[in-house]
N, C-alpha and C positions, 0 to 999 in steps of 0.2 A: 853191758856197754852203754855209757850216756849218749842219746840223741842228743844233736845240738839243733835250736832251734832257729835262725836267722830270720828275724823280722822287721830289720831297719832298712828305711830307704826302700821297699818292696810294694807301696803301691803303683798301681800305673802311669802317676804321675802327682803333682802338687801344681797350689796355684799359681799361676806366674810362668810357670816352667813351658817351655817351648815343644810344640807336641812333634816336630821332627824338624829333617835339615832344609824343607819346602822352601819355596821364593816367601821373603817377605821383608817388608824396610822395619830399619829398627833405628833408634838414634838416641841421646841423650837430653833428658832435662833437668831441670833444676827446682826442687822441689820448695813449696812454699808454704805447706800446710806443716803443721808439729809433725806427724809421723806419718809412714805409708806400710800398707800391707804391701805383699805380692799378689799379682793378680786383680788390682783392684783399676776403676775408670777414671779417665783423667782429662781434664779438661786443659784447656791453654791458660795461661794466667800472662795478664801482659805488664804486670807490673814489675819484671825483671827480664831480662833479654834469657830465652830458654825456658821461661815458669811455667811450672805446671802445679793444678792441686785438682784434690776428688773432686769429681761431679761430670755433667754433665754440659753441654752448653745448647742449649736448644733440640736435645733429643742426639744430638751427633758427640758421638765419642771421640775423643782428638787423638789418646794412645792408652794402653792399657801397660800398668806397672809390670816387667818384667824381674822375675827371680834371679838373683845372685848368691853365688858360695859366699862371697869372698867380705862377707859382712859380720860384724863381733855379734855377738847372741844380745838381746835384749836384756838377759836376767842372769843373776849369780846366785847359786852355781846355775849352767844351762837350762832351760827345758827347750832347745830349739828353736825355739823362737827368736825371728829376727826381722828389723823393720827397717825403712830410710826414714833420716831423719829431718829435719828442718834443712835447708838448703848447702844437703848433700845431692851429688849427682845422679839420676835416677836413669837404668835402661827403662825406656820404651818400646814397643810395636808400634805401630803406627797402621800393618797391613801384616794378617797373616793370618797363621791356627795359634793358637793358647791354649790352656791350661786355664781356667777361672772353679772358684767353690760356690757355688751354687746356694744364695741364701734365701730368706722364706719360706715361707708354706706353701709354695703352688708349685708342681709338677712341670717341666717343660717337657716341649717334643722336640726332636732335629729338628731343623729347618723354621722354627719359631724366632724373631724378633726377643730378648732380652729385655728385661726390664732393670732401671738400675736408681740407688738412692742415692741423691744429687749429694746430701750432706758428706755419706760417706762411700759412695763409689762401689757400693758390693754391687752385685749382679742378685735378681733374683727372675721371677715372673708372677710375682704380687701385683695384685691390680694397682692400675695406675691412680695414684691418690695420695698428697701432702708432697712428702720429699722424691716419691718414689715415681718416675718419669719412664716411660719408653725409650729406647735407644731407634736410629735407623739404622744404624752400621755394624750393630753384633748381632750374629745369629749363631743359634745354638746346633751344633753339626753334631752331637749326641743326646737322646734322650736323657732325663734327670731328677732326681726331686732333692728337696734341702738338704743340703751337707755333702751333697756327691760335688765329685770334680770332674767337669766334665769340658771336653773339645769347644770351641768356639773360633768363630770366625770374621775377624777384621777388619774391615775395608775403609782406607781414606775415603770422607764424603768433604765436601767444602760449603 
């Protein structure tokens, strides 16, 4: 008799992806960089009513790209991949848990501070040096090293 093996959609989560039904604000922007990952930092951008693009703005994170179904694949035929594009509408967080991929070479712990690359908004905990800045408002609520996806935590700062 053939096993069948099922293994789409079976990790614990992806980046972007919202880690339960918790309190948290979420709202839309308007993006202004060429393309957005999920899961990635986002700063305000005030050159359009709503703008948002990667980075950071003074160590404070304004929202973190939220994950969507409901987006055409990047590539043909698919490999699953899929991005927001120039000033399409983007969900944010703004306050909550996430879902982020975890990038660089250095290891975090729970309860650590995030580090993040202003150009392109990934998350890592590479020392802070060139693009790569400290966050104050993301903390890592699970341990992690590069390439894990791991919980994190949100918080409006002004």
């Amino acid at each position: 008799m053939t096993i069948q093996n099922f293994n789409i959609y079976t990790a614990k989560g992806y980046a972007g992806e919202l880690v339960d039904s918790g309190p948290r604000v979420v709202q839309t922007g308007i993006l202004t960089d060429a393309d957005l990952d999920f899961g990635v930092a986002l700063k305000r951008d005030t050159s359009i009513a709503k703008g948002v693009a990667k980075g950071a703005a003074n160590g404070k994170i304004f929202a973190i790209s939220q994950r969507e179904y409901n987006h055409e694949a990047s590539t043909r035929p698919s490999d699953g991949t899929t991005k927001y594009l120039e000033s399409e509408s983007v969900s944010i967080i703004r306050q909550g848990y996430l879902y982020i991929k975890l990038d660089g070479s250095t290891s975090i712990t729970a309860g650590e501070v995030l580090h993040v690359d202003n150009a392109t908004g990934v998350f890592s905990k590479d020392s802070v040096a060139g693009n790569v800045i400290a966050t104050e408002n993301v903390v890592a609520d699970e341990d992690g090293v590069a390439g894990d996806i791991i919980k994190v935590r949100l918080d409006i700062v002004s």
